[in-house]
C-alpha positions as CSV (number, residue, x, y, z in Angstrom):
1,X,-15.8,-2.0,-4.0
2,X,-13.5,-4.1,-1.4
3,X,-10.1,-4.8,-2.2
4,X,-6.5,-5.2,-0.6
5,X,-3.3,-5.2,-1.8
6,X,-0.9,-7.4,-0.2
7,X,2.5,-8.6,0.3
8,X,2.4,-12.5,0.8
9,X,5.6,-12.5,2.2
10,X,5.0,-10.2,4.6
11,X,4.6,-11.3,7.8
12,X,2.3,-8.6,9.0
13,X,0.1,-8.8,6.1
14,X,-0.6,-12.3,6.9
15,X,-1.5,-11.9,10.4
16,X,-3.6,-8.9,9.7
17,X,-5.8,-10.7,6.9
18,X,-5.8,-13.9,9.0
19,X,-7.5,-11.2,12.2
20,X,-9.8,-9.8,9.2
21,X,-13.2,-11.6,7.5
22,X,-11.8,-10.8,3.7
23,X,-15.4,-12.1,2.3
24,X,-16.4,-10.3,-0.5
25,X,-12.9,-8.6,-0.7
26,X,-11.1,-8.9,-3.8
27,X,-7.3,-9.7,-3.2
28,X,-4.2,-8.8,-5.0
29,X,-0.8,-10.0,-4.2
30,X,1.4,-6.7,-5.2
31,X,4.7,-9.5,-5.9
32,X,2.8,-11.6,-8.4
33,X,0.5,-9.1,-9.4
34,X,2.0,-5.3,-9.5
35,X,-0.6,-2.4,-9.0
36,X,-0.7,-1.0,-12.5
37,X,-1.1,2.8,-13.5
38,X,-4.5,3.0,-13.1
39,X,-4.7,1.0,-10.1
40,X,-2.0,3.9,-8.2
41,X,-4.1,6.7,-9.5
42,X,-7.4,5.5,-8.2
43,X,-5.1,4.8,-4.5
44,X,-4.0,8.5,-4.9
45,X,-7.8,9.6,-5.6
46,X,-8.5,8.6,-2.1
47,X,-5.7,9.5,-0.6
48,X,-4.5,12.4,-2.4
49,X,-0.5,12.0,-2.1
50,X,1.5,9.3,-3.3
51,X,4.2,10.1,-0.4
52,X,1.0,8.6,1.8
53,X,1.2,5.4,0.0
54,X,5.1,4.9,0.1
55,X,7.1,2.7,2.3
56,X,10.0,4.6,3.4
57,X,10.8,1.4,5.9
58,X,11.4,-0.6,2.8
59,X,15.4,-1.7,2.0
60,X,15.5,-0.7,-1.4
61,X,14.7,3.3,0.6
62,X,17.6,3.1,2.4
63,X,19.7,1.0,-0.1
64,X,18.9,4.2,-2.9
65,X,19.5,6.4,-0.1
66,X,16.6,8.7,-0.8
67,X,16.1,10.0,2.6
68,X,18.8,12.2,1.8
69,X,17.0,13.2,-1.7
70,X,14.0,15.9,-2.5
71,X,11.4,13.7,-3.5
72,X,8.2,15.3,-5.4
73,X,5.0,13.4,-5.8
74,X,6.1,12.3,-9.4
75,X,8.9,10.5,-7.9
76,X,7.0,9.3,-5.5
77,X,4.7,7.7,-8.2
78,X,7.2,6.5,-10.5
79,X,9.1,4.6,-7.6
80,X,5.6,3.0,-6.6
81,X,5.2,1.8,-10.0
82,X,8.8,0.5,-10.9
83,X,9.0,-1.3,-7.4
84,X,6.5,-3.7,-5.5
85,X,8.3,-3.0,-1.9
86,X,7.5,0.9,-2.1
87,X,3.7,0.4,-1.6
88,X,2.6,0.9,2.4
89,X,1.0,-2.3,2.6
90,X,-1.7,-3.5,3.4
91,X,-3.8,-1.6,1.4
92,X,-7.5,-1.6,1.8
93,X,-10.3,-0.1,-0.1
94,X,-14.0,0.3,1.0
95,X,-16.3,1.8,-0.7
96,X,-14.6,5.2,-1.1
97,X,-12.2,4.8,1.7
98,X,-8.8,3.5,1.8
99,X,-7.0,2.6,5.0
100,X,-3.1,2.4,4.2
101,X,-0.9,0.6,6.3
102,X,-0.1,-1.7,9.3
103,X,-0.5,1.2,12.2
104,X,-2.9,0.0,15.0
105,X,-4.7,3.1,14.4
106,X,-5.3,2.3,10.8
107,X,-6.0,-1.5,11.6
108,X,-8.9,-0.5,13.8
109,X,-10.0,2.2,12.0
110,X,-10.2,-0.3,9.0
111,X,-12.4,-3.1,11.1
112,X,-14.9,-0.8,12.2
């Protein structure tokens, strides 16, 4: 399976699917099309912690002001499915890989 999930809006998601061949990828844009349950439990299969997947750069983070709280992975899950901007994005999935982010390290990693 190849698949990404995607912020359209998001600058950096567009230039790093415009550096990347996406053939064959299946694409979902998380804003018009939210991950669903099963979708963030096969993500957490792979990379075993929803903390992993969660954007603590996003506004609504700081806005909620849970830096300052205790959060467990349930929390971490429920925020990821109430809210689009929580998801690290992009997200891609290979096979049984899943790269999740914008780091250079992850970008390359994810082109090899």
């Amino acid at each position: 399976m190849k698949k990404v999930y995607f912020l359209k809006t998001c600058d950096t998601c567009r230039r790093i699917l415009k550096d990347l061949n996406l053939e064959g990828f299946e694409q979902q844009e998380i804003k018009t099309n939210p991950i669903t349950a099963n979708e963030l439990e096969e993500m957490y299969q792979l990379s075993k912690s929803y903390e992993a997947l969660f954007n603590k750069r996003a506004r609504l983070y700081k806005s909620l002001d849970l830096k300052n709280k205790d959060l467990s992975e349930i929390d971490y899950k429920d925020y990821l499915l109430q809210e689009y901007t929580f998801l690290k994005r992009p997200v891609f999935i290979i096979d049984n890989q899943i790269f999740i982010g914008n780091s250079k390290k992850v970008v390359e990693e994810m082109k090899k």
